[in-house]
Backbone as JSON Lines, residues from 0, in Angstrom:
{"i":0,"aa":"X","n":[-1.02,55.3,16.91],"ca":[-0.35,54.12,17.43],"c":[-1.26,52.88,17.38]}
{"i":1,"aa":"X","n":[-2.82,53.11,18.18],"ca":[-3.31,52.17,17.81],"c":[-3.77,50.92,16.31]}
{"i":2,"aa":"X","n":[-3.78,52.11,15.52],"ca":[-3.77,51.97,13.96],"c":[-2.86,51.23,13.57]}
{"i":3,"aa":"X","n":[-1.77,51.52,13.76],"ca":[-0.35,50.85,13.25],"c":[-0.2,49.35,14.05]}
{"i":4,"aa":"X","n":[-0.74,49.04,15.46],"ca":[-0.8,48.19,16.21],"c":[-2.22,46.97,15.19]}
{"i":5,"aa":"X","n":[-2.93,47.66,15.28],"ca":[-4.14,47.23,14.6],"c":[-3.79,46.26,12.74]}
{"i":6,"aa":"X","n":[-3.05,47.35,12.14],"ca":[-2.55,46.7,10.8],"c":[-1.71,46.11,11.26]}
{"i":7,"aa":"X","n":[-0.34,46.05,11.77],"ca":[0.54,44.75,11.96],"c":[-0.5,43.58,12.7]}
{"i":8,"aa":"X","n":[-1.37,43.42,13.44],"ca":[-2.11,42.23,13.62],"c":[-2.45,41.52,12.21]}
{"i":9,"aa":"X","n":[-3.41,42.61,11.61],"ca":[-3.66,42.04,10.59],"c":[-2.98,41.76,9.44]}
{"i":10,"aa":"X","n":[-2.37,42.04,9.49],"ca":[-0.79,41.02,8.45],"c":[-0.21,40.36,8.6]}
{"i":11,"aa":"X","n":[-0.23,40.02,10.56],"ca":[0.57,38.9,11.14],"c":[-0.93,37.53,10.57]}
{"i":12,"aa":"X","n":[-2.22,37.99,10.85],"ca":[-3.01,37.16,10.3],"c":[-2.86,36.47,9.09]}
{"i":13,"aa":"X","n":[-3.08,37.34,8.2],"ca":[-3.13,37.62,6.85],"c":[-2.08,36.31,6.43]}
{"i":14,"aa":"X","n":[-0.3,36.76,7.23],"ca":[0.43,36.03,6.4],"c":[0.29,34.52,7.18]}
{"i":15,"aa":"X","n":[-0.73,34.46,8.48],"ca":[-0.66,33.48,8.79],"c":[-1.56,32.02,8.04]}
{"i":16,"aa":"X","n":[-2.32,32.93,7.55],"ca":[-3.62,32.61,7.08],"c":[-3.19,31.88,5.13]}
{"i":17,"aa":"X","n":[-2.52,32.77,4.92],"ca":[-2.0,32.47,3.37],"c":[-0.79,31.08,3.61]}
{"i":18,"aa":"X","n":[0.11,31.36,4.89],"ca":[0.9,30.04,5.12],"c":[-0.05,28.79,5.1]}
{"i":19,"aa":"X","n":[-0.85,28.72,5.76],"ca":[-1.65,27.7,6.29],"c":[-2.65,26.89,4.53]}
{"i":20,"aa":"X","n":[-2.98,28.24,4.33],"ca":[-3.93,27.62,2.59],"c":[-2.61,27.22,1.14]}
{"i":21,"aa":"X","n":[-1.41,27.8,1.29],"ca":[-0.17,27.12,0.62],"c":[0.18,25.43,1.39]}
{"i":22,"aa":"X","n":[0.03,25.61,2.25],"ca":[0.8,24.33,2.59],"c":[-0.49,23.64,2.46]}
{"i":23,"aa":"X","n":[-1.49,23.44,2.92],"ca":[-3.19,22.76,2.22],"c":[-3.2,22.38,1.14]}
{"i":24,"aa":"X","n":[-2.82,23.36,-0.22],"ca":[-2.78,23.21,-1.35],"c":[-1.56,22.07,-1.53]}
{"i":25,"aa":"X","n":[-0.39,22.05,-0.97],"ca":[1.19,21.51,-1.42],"c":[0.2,20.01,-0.73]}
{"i":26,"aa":"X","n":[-0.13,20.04,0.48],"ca":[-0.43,17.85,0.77],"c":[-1.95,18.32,0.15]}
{"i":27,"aa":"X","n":[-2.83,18.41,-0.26],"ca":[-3.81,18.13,-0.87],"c":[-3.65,17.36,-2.74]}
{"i":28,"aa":"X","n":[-2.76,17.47,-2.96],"ca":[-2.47,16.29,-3.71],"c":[-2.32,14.88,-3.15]}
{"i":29,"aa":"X","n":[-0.91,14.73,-2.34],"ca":[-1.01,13.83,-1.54],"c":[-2.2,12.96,-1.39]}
{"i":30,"aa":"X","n":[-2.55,13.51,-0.69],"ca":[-4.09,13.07,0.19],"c":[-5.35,13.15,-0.99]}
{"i":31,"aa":"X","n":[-5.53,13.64,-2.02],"ca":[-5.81,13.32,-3.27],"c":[-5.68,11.81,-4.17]}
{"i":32,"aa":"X","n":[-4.32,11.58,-4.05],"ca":[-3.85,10.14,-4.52],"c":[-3.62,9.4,-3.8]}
{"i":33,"aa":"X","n":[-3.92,9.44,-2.38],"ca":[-4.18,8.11,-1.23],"c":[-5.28,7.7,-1.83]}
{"i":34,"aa":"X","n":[-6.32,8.77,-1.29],"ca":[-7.81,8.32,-1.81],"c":[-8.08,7.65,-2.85]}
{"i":35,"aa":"X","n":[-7.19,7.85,-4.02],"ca":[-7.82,7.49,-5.13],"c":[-7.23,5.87,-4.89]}
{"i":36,"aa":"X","n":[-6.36,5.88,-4.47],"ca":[-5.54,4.96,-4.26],"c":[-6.27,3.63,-3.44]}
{"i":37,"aa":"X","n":[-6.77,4.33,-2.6],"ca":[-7.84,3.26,-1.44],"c":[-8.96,3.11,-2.49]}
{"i":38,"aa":"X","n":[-9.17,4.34,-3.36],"ca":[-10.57,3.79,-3.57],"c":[-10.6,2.41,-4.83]}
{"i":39,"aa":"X","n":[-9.0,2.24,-5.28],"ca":[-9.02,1.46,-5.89],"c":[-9.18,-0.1,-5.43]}
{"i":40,"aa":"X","n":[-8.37,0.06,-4.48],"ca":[-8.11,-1.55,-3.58],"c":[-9.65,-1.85,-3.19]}
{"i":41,"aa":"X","n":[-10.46,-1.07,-2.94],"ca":[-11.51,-1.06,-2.13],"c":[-12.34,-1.79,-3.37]}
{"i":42,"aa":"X","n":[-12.34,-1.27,-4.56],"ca":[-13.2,-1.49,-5.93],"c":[-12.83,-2.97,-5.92]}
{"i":43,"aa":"X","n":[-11.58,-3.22,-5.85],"ca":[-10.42,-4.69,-6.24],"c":[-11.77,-5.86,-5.2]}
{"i":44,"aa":"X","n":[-11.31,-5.47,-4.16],"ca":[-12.15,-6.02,-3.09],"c":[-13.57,-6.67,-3.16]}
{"i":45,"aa":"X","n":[-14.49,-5.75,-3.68],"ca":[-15.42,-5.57,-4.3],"c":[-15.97,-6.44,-5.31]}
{"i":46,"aa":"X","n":[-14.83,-6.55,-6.43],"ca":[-14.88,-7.6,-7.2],"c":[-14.85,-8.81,-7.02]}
{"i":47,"aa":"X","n":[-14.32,-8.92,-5.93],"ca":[-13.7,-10.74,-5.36],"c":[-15.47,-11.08,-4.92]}
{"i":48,"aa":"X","n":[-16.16,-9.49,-3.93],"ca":[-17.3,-10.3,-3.51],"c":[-18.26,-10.99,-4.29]}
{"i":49,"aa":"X","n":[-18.1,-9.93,-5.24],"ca":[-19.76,-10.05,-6.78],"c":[-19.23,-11.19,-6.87]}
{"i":50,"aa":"X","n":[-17.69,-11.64,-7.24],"ca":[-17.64,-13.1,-8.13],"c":[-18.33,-14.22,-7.17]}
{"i":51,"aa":"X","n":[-17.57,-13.96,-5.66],"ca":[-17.94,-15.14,-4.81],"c":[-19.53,-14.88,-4.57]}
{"i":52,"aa":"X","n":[-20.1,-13.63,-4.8],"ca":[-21.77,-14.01,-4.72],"c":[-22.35,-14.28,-5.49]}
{"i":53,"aa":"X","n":[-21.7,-14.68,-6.99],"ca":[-22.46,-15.35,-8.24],"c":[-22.25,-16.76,-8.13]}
{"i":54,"aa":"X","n":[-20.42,-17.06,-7.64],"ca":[-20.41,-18.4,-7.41],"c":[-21.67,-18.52,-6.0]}
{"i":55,"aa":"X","n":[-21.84,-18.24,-5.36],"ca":[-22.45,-19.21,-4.47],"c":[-24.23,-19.15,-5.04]}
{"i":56,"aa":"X","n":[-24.72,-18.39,-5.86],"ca":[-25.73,-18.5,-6.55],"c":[-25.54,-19.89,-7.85]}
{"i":57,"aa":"X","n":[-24.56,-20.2,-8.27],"ca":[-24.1,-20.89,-8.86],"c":[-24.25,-22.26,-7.94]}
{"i":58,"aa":"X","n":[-23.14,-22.04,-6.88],"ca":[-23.85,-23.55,-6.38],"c":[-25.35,-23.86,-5.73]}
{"i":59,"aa":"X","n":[-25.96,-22.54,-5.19],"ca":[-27.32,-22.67,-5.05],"c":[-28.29,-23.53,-6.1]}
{"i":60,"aa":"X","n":[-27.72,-23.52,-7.55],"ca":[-28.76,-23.55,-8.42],"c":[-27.93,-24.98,-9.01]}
{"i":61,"aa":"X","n":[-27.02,-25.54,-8.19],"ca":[-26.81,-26.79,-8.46],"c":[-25.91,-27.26,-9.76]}
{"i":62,"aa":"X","n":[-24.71,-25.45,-10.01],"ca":[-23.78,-25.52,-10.56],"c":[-24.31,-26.15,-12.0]}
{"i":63,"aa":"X","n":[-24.95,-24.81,-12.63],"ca":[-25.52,-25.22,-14.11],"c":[-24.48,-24.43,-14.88]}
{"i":64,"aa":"X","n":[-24.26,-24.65,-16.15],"ca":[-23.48,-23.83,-17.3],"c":[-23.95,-22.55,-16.91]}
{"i":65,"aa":"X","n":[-25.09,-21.87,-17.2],"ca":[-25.63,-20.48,-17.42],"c":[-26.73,-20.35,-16.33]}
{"i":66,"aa":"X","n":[-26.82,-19.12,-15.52],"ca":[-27.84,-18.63,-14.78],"c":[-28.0,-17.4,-15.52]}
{"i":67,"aa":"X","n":[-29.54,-16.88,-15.41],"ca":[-29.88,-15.57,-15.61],"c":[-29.72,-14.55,-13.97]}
{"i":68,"aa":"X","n":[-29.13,-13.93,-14.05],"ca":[-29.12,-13.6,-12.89],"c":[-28.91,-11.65,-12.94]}
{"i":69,"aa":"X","n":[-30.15,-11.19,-12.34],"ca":[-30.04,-9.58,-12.33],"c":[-30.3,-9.29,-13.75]}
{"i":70,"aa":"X","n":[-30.95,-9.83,-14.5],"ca":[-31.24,-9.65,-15.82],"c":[-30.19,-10.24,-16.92]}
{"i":71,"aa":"X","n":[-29.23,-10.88,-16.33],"ca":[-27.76,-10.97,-17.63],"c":[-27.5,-12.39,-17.4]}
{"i":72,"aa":"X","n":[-27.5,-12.93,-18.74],"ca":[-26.9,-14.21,-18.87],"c":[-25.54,-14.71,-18.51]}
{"i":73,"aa":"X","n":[-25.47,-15.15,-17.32],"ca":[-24.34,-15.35,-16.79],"c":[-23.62,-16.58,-17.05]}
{"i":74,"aa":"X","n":[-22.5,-16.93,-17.51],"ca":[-21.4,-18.05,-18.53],"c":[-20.81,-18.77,-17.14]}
{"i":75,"aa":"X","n":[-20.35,-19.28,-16.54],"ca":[-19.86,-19.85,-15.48],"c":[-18.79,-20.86,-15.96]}
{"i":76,"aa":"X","n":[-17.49,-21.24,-15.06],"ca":[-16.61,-22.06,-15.55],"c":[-16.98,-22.88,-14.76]}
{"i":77,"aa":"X","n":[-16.12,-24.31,-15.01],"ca":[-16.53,-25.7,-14.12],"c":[-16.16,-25.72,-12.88]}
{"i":78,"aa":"X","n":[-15.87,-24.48,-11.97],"ca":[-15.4,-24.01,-10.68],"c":[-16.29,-23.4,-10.08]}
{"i":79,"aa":"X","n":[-16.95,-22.38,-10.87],"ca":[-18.1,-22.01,-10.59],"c":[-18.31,-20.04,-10.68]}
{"i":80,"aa":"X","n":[-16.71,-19.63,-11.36],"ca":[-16.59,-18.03,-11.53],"c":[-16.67,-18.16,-12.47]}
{"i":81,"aa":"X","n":[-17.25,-16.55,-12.65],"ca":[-17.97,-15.99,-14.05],"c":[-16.93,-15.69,-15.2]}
{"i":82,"aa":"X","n":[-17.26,-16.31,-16.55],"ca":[-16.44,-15.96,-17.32],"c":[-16.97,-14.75,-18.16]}
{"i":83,"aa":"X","n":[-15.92,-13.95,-18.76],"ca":[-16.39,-12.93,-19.42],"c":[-16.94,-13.07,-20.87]}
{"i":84,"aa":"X","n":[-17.93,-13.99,-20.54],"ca":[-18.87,-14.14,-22.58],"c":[-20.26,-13.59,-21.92]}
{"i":85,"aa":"X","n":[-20.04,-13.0,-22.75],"ca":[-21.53,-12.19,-22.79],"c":[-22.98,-13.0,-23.63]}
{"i":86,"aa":"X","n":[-23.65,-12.21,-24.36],"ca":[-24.99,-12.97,-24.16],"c":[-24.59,-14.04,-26.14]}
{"i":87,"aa":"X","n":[-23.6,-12.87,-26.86],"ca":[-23.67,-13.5,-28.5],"c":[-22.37,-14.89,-28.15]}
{"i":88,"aa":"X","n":[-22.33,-15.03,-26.75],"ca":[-20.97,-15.77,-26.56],"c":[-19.37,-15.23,-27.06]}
{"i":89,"aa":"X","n":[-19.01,-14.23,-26.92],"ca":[-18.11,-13.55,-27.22],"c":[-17.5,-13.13,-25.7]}
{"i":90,"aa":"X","n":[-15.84,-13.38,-25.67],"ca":[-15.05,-12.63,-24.59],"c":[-15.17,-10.84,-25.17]}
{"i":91,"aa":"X","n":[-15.88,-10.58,-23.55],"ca":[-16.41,-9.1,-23.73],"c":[-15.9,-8.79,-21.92]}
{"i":92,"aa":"X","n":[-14.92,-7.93,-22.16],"ca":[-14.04,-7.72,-20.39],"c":[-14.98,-6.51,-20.55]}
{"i":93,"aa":"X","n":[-15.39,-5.54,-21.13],"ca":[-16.83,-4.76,-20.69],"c":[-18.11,-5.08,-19.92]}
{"i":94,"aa":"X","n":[-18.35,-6.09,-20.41],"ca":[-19.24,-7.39,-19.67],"c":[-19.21,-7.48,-18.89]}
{"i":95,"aa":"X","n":[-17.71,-8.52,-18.18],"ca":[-17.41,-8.86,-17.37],"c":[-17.0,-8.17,-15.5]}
{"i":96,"aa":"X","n":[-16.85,-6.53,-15.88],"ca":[-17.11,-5.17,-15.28],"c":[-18.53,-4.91,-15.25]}
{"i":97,"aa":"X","n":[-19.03,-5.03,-15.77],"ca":[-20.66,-4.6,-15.66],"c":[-21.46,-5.72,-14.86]}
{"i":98,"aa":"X","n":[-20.78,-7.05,-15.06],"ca":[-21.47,-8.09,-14.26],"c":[-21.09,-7.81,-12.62]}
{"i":99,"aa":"X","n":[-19.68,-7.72,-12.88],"ca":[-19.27,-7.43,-11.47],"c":[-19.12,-6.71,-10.68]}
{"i":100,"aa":"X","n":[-19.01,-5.32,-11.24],"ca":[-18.98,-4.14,-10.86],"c":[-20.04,-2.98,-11.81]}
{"i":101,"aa":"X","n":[-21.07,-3.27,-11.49],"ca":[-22.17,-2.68,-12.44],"c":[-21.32,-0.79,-12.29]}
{"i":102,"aa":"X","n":[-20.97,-0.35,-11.44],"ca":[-20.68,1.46,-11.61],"c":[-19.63,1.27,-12.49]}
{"i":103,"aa":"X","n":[-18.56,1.15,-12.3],"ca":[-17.71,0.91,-13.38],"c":[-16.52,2.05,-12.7]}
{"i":104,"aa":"X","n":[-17.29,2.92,-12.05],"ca":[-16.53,4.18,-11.93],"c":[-15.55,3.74,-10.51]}
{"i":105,"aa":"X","n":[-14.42,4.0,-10.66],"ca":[-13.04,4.51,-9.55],"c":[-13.24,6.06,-9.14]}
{"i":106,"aa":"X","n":[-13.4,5.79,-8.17],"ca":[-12.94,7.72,-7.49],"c":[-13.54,8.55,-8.88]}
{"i":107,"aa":"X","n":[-14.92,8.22,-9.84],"ca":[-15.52,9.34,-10.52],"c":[-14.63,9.17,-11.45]}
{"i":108,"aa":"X","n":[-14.41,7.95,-11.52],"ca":[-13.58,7.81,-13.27],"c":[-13.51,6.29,-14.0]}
{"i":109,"aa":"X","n":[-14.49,7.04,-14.83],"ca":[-14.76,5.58,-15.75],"c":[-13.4,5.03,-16.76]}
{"i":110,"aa":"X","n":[-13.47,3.53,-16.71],"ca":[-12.25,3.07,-17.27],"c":[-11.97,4.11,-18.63]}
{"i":111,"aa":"X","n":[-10.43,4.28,-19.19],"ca":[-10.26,5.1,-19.89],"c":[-10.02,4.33,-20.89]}
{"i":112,"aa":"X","n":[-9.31,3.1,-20.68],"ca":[-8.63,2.19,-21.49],"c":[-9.51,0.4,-21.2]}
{"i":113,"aa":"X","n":[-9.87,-0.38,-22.27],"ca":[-9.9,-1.76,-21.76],"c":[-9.36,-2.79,-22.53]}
{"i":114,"aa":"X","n":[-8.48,-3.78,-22.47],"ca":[-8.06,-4.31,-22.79],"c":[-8.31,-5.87,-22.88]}
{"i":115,"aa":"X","n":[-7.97,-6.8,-23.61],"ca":[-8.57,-7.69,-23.59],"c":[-7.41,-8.97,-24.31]}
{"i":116,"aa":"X","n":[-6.61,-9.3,-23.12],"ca":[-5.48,-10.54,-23.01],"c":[-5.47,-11.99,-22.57]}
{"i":117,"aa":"X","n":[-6.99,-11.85,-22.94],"ca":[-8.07,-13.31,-22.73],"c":[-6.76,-14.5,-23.92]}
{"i":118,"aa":"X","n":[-6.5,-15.74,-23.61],"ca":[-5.67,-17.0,-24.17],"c":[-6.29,-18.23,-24.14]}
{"i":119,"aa":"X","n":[-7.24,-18.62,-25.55],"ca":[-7.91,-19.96,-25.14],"c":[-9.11,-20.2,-23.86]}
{"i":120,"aa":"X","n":[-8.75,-20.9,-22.99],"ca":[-9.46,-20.81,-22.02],"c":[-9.45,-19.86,-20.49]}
{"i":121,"aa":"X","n":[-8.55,-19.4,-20.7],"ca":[-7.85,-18.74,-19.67],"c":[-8.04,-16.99,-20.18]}
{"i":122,"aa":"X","n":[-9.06,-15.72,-19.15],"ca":[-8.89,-15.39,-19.23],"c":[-8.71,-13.75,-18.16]}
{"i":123,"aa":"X","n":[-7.96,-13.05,-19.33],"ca":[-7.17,-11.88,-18.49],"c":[-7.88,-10.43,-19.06]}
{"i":124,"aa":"X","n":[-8.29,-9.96,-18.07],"ca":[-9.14,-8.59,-18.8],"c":[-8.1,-7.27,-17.58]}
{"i":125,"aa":"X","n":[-7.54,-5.98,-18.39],"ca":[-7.52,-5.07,-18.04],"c":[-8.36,-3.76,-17.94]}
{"i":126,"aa":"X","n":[-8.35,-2.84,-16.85],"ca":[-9.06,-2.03,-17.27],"c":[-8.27,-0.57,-16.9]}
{"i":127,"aa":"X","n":[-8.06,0.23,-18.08],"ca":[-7.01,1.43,-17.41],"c":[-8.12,2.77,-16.56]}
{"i":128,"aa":"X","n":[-7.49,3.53,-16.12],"ca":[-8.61,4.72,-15.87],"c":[-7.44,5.21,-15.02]}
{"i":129,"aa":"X","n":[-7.79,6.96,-14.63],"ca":[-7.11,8.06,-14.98],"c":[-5.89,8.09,-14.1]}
{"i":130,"aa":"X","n":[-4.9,8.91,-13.83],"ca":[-3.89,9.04,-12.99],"c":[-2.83,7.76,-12.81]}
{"i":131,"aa":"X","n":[-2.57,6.68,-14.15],"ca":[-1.99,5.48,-13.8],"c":[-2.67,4.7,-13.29]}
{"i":132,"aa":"X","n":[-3.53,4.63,-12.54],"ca":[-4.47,3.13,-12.06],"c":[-5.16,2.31,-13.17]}
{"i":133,"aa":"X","n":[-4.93,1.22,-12.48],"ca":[-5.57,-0.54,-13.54],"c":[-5.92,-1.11,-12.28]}
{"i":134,"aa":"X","n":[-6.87,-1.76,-13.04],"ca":[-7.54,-3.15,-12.49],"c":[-7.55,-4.34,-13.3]}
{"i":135,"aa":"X","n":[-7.13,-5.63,-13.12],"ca":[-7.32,-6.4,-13.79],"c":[-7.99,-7.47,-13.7]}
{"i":136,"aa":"X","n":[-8.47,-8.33,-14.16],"ca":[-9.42,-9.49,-13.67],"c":[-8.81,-10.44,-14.6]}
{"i":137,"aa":"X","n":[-8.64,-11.54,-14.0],"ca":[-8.45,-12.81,-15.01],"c":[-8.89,-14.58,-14.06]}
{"i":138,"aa":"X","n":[-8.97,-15.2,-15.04],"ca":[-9.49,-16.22,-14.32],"c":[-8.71,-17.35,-15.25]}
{"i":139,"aa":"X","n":[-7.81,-18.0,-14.71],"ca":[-6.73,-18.55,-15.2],"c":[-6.74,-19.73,-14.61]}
{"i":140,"aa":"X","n":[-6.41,-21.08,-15.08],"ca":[-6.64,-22.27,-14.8],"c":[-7.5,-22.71,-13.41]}
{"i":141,"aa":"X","n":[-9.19,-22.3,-13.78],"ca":[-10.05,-22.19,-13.26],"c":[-9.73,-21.36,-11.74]}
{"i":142,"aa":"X","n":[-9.13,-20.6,-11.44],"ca":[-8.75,-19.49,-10.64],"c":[-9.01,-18.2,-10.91]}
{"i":143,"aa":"X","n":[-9.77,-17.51,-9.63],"ca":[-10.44,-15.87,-10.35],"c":[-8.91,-15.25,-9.06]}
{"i":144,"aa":"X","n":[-8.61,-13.9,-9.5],"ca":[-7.85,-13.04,-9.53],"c":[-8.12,-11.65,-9.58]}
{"i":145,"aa":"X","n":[-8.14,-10.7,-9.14],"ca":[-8.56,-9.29,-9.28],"c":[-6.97,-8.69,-8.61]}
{"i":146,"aa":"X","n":[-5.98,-8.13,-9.54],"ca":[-5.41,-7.19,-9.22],"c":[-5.3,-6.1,-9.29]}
{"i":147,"aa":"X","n":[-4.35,-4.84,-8.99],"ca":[-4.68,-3.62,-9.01],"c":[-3.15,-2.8,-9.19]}
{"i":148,"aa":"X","n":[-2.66,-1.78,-10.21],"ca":[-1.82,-1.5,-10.4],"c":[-1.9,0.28,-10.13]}
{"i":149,"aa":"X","n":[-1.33,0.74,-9.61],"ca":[-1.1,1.96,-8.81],"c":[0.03,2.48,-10.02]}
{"i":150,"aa":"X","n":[0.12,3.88,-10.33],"ca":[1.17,4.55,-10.24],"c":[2.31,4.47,-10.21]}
{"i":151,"aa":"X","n":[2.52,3.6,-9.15],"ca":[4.01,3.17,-8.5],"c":[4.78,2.28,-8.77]}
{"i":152,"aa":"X","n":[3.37,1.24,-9.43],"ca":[3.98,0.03,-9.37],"c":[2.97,-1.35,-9.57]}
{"i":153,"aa":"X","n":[2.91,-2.23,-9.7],"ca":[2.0,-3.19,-10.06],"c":[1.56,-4.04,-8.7]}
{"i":154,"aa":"X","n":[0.62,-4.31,-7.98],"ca":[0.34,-5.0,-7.2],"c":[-0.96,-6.19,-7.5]}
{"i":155,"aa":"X","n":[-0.53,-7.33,-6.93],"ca":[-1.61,-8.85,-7.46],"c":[-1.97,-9.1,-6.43]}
């Protein structure tokens, strides 16, 4: 009797135990793509600071065309945010991620895709990386911008 008392415990465990690691597994996606999700806005965020801490190195230095700054020749517009020309003077949105966001990486994922919808003076850099997420940067009639496109849907 005790035996039989003893195994039904442990199967009342057992199946309690297997309920509990199924349903873990079913929202651990979920809660998978929040994160990645925050960790994007958070990156977005991020970007706005680097720009506003180059502009204010920019007006520190009395708002010149080019500062060297952290080792990289930095291009500046007549506002005072960084444009994406790199050192041969070429629109380079690789650059322009590396100036501002030296990791590059989202939630352990380097851009997959980059794009480059730069117009004259005005420009627009995408960057894709994994699960549907973008980031974009553009700096459009002397205005900087960092949006962020989710999965779901596009957000500016």
């Amino acid at each position: 009797m005790a035996t039989n008392l003893e195994r039904s415990r442990w199967t009342i465990w057992l199946l309690v135990i297997l309920v509990l690691v199924l349903a873990f597994m079913l929202i651990w996606k979920d809660i998978e793509q929040e994160a990645s999700d925050t960790a994007l806005a958070l990156v977005s965020k991020r970007l706005v600071d680097r720009a506003s801490y180059f502009k204010q190195q920019w007006l520190l230095a009395k708002q010149p065309e080019t500062l060297t700054i952290e080792g990289k020749q930095i291009v500046y517009s007549h506002t005072g945010w960084v444009k994406p020309i790199n050192e041969t003077q070429q629109v380079d949105c690789e650059f322009w991620l590396e100036v501002l966001y030296q990791e590059k990486r989202v939630f352990e994922s380097l851009p997959e895709k980059i794009t480059d919808n730069s117009e004259g003076s005005d420009f627009r850099c995408e960057y894709f990386y994994s699960r549907g997420h973008a980031l974009s940067m553009e700096l459009k009639q002397d205005k900087f911008s960092v949006g962020v496109s989710f999965s779901s849907g596009y957000v500016f």
